[in-house]
MITORLUM-176028 format. One record per residue (C-alpha): x, y, z. Coordinates in steps of 0.1 Angstrom, whole numbers, padded with zeros to 4 digits, always signed. Each point is the difference from the previous one (the first is absolute). Layout:
BEGIN
XYZ;...
***
This chain:
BEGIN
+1473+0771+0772;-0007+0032+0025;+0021-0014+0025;+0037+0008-0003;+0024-0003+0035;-0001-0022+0027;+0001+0009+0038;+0017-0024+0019;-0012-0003+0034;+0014-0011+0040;+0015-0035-0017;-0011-0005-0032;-0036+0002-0006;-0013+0031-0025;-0026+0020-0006;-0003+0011-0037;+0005+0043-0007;-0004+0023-0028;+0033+0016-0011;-0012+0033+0008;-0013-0007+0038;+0007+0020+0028;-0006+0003+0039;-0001+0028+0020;-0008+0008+0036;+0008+0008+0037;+0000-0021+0030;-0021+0030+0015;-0034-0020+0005;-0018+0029-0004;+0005+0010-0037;-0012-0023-0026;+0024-0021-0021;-0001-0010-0037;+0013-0025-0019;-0004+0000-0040;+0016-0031-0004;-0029-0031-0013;+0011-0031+0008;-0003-0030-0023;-0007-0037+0010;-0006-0034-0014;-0036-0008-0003;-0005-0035-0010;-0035-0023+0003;-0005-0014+0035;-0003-0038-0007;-0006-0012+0038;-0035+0022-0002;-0008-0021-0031;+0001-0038+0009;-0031+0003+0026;-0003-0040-0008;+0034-0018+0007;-0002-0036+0011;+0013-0004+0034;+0027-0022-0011;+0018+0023-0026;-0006+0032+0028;+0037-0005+0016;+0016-0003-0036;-0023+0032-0015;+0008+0021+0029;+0037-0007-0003;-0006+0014-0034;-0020+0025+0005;+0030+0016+0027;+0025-0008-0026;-0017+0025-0025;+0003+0027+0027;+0036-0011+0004;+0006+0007-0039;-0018+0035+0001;+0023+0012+0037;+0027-0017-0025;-0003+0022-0033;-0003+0030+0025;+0035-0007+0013;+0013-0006-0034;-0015+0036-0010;+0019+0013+0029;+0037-0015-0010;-0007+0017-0030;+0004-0037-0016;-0025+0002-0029;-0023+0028-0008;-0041-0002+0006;-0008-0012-0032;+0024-0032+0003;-0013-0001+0036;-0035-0007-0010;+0010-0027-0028;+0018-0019+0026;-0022-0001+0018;-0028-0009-0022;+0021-0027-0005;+0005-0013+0037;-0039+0002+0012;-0008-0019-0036;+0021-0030+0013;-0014+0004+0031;-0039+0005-0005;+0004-0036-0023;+0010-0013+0033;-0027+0009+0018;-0024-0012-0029;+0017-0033-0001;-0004-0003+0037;-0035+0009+0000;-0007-0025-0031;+0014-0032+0019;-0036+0000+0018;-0022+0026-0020;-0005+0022-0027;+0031+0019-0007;-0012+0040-0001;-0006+0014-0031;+0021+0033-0004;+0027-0006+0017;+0022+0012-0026;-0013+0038-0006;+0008+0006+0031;+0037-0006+0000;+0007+0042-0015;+0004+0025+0025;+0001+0037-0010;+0019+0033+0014;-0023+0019+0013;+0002+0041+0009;-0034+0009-0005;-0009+0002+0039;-0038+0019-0003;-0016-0035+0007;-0002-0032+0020;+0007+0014+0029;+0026+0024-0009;-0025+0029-0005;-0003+0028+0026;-0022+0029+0009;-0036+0007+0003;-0019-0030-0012;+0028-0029+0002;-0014-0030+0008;+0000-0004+0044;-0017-0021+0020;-0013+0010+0030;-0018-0023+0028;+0015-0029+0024;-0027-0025-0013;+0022-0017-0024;+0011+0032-0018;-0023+0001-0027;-0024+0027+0008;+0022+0030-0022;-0001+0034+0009;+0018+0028-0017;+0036+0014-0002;+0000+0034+0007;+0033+0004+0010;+0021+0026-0022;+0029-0027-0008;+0026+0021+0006;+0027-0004+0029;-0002+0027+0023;-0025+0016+0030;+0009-0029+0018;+0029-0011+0027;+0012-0028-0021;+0017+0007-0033;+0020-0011-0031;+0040+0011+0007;-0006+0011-0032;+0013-0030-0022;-0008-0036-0011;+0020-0023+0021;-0001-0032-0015;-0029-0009-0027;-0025+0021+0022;-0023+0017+0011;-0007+0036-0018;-0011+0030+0015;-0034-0009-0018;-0005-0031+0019;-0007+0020+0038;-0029+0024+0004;-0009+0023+0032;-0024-0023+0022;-0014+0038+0013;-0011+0002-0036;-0023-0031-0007;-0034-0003+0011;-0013-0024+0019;-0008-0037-0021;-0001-0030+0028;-0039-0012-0005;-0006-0031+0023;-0034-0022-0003;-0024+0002+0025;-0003-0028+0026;-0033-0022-0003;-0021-0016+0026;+0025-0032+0007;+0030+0019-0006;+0035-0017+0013;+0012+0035+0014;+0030-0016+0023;+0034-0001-0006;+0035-0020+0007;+0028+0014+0007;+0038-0017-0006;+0026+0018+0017;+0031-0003-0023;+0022+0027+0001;+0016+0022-0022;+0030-0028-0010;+0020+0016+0025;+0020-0032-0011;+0008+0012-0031;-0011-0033-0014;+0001+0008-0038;+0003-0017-0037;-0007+0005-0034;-0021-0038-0004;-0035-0003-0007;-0008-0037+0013;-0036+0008-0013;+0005+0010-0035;+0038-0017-0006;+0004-0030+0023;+0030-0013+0003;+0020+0030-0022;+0024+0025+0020;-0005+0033-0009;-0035-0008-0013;-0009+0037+0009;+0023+0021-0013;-0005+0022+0024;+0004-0004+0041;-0030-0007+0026;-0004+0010+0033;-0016-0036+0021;-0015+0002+0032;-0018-0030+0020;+0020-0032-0015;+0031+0006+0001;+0013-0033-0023;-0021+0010-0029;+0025+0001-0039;-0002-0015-0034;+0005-0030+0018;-0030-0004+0027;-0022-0027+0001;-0035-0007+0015;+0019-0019+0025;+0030+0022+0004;-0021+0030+0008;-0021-0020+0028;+0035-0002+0018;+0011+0032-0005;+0002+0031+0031;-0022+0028-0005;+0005+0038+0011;-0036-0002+0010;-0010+0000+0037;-0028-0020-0006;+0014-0032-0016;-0009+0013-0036;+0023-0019-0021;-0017+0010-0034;+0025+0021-0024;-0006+0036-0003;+0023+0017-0027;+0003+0032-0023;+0028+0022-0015;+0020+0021+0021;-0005+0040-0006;+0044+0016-0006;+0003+0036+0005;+0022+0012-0027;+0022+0021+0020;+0035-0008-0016;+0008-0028+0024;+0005-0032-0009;-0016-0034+0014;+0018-0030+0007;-0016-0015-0028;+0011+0026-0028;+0024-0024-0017;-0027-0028+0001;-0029-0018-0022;-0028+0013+0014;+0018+0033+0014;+0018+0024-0021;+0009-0022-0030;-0035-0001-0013;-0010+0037+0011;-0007-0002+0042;+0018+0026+0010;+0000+0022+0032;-0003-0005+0036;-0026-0025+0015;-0029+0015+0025;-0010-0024+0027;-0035+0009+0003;-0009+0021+0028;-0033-0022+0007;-0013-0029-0018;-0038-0011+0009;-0010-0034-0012;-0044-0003+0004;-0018-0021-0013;-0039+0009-0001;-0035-0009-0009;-0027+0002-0024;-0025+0028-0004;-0026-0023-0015;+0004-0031+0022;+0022-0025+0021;+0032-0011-0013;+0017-0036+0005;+0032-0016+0008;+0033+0005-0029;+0014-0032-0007;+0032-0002+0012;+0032+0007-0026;-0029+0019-0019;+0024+0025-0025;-0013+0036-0006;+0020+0021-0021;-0016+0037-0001;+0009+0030-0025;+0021-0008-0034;+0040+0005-0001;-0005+0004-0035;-0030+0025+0002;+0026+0031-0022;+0003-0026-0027;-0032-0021-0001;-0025+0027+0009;-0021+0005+0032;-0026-0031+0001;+0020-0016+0030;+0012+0032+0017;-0011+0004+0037;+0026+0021+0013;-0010+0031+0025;+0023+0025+0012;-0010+0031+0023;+0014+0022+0030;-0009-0005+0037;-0029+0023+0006;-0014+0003-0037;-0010-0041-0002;-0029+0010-0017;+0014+0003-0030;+0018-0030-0016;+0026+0004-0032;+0012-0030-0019;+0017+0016-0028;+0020+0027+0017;+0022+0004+0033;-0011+0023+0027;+0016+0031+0010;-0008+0001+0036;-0002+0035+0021;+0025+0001+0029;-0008-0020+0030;-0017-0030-0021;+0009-0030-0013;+0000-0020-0038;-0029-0027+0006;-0003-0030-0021;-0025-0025+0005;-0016-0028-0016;-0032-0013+0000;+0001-0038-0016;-0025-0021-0016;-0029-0013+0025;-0019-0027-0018;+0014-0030-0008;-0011-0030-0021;-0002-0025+0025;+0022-0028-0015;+0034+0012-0009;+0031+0016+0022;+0011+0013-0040;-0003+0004-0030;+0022-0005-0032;+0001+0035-0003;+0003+0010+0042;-0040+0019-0011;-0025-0019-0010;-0008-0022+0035;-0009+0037+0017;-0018+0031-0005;-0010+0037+0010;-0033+0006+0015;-0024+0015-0024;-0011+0036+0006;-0028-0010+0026;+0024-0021+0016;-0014-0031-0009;+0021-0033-0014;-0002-0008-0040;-0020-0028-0008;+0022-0033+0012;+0018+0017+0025;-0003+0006+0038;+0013+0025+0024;+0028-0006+0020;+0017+0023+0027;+0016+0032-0022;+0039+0007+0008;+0005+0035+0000;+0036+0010+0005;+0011+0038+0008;+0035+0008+0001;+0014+0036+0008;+0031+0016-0005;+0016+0030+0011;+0020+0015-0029;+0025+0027+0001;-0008+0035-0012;+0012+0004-0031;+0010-0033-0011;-0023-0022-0029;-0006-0034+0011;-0011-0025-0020;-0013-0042-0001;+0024-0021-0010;-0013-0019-0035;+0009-0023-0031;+0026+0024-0022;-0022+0009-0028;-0032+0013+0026;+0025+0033+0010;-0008-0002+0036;-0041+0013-0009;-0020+0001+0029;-0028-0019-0020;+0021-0032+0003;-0003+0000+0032;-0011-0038+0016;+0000-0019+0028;-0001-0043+0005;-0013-0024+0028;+0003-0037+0007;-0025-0007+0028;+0019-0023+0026;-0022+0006+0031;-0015-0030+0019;-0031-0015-0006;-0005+0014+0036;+0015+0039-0002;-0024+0000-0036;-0032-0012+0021;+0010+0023+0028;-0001+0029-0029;-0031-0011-0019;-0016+0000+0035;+0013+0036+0005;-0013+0016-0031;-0031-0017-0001;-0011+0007+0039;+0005+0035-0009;+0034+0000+0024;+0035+0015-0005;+0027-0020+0009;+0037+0000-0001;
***
């Protein structure tokens, strides 16, 4: 196997190196910085994006599952980085553990259905180093999406890939298992790609406006109550909440109906994404923790400077009411290792917005900021608050704006966060181990817990053409 020495990183989590790999650089922001290191990581079959038809009464048990076989991958990382067994062991072990645990899933699944043909080939993961694909790619051409109406009008990368010509920089090494040099691109250097759908006669061109904060409360954890209820550390990585300030693994319907919000309007709903660490040498409270720095999270936490949370019409038509605890997860954790079907992430600069990246960083000029905003699904199926795989109940807009077939529009949540990052310094989201902290992972999750009467006070907005909030 190509891969030969382990880096261990803040508390125990490692990124993969060749022998021969080197860094190299300044902390002058102005020169550009290298790094010839290519980091390795575990790429192993995404199961949850599989089982689009669980019964509702094995979901609890398969999601359980379905966090545990991200626990085992965060776990042969760590035993890479004590140097207890080499990769190859690694990967048998492994193979081992998410056998045992994919026949549980199929044996909960086939108290009440058809257990899932399959299950079995996907139990092998692989190390992979190859990085010129699934979203690891860079330079002209890489796959970016441009646009706020759902992210799936693409425009081109025409960035030059490198570090350097911009304020923010690499300090001219890999801290933890990411990013590289190659991940952050010049935003002076890309062209223009945000394409937008023109209204219709009927439009909804309002908006609503929840005024959350920027979690000036520092109201953080590294659950995921959408993806793995009940689990601690179901992320593997840590989120920034603002609006409910109650929501873990542990939330309920019920729980989050009682919880305080950081919104001045009453907005209780759940609004939640990874926090963005400069990597500046300093250390976060949470470097020796799950989460943190013992699976790869290392750096300094940026409060955002400003955090908008919109929510806006249709261009083809009127939109109706969420329901309320309707999930939306947007953008895929995973999207290094499974490929870029799901990804919807969007990074820019303040002052160059009309150009979106998804699989690089921006390097912004001096005087703006590192914009990332999300643009979530805005049709919705009309029956279901989820789905077996957190997808399938929702949908993007098609590329006139309209709903697919068997779906209607409701009000689309567009969040913008800003940052103001340090010249010099890279910065980076915080992700599961084996993703190295690329920008193309990049997500962003939402429980909707307004009133029935702040939702009709929005649909009325958006649909009377008004702008609220």
């Amino acid at each position: 196997m190509a891969i030969v020495a382990a880096l261990a990183l803040g508390g125990g989590g490692a990124a993969i190196i060749a022998a021969n790999a080197s860094a190299s650089g300044t902390k002058d922001p102005g020169q550009e910085r290298t790094l010839s290191a290519r980091a390795g990581t575990i790429s192993c079959p995404d199961v949850g994006q599989k089982l689009n038809d669980v019964p509702r009464q094995a979901r609890a048990e398969v999601d359980r599952n379905l966090a545990e076989l991200d626990s085992q991958v965060a776990g042969a990382y760590q035993r890479m980085a004590r140097k207890e067994a080499g990769p190859d062991s690694v990967l048998t072990t492994l193979q081992q553990q998410r056998a045992a645990t994919l026949d549980r899933i199929g044996i909960a699944i086939g108290r009440t259905a058809q257990r899932p043909a399959g299950l079995e080939e996907m139990s092998a993961c692989t190390m992979r180093t190859d990085f010129g694909g699934k979203g690891g790619g860079g330079g002209q051409g890489g796959n970016q999406q441009g646009g706020n109406q759902g992210g799936n009008n693409q425009g081109g990368n025409q960035g030059d890939g490198q570090q350097g010509g911009g304020n923010q920089g690499g300090n001219g090494g890999q801290q933890g298992n990411g990013p590289s040099p190659q991940d952050f691109v010049d935003i002076t250097k890309v062209q223009p790609n945000v394409k937008e759908p023109q209204n219709r006669n009927g439009a909804s061109t309002g908006s609503f406006v929840s005024e959350c904060g920027v979690n000036e409360q520092a109201i953080r954890n590294s659950d995921n109550v959408i993806v793995a209820p009940g689990v601690g550390n179901g992320a593997h990585h840590t989120h920034d909440y603002v609006g409910n300030k109650t929501t873990n693994a542990n939330s309920t319907n019920e729980s989050l109906a009682a919880g305080e919000t950081t919104c001045s309007n009453g907005d209780q709903s759940t609004y939640y994404w990874p926090v963005v660490r400069v990597q500046d040498g300093t250390q976060e409270k949470d470097a020796d923790q799950l989460g943190g720095g013992l699976e790869g999270n290392v750096g300094r936490i940026l409060t955002p400077k400003s955090a908008t949370i919109e929510f806006k019409g249709s261009p083809v038509g009127k939109v109706t009411a969420m329901p309320r605890f309707l999930r939306i997860i947007t953008g895929d954790a995973k999207a290094f290792t499974n490929g870029t079907a799901n990804a919807n992430a969007h990074w820019s600069c303040t002052g160059f917005e009309d150009r979106q990246l998804t699989d690089k960083y921006p390097l912004c000029p001096e005087g703006s900021d590192v914009v990332r905003s999300f643009a979530f699904q805005s049709c919705w199926d009309g029956k279901n608050i989820d789905s077996a795989n957190h997808r399938d109940h929702v949908a993007f807009a098609q590329e006139d704006g309209s709903c697919p077939s068997g779906f209607q529009a409701i009000p689309q949540l567009v969040n913008k966060i800003t940052y103001e990052v340090p010249a010099g310094e890279t910065y980076a989201v915080d992700g599961f181990p084996e993703q190295l902290h690329k920008p193309i992972t990049d997500h962003d999750d939402f429980i909707n817990v307004m009133s029935d009467q702040l939702m009709k006070k929005a649909v009325d907005c958006i649909n009377s053409g008004r702008k609220c909030g």
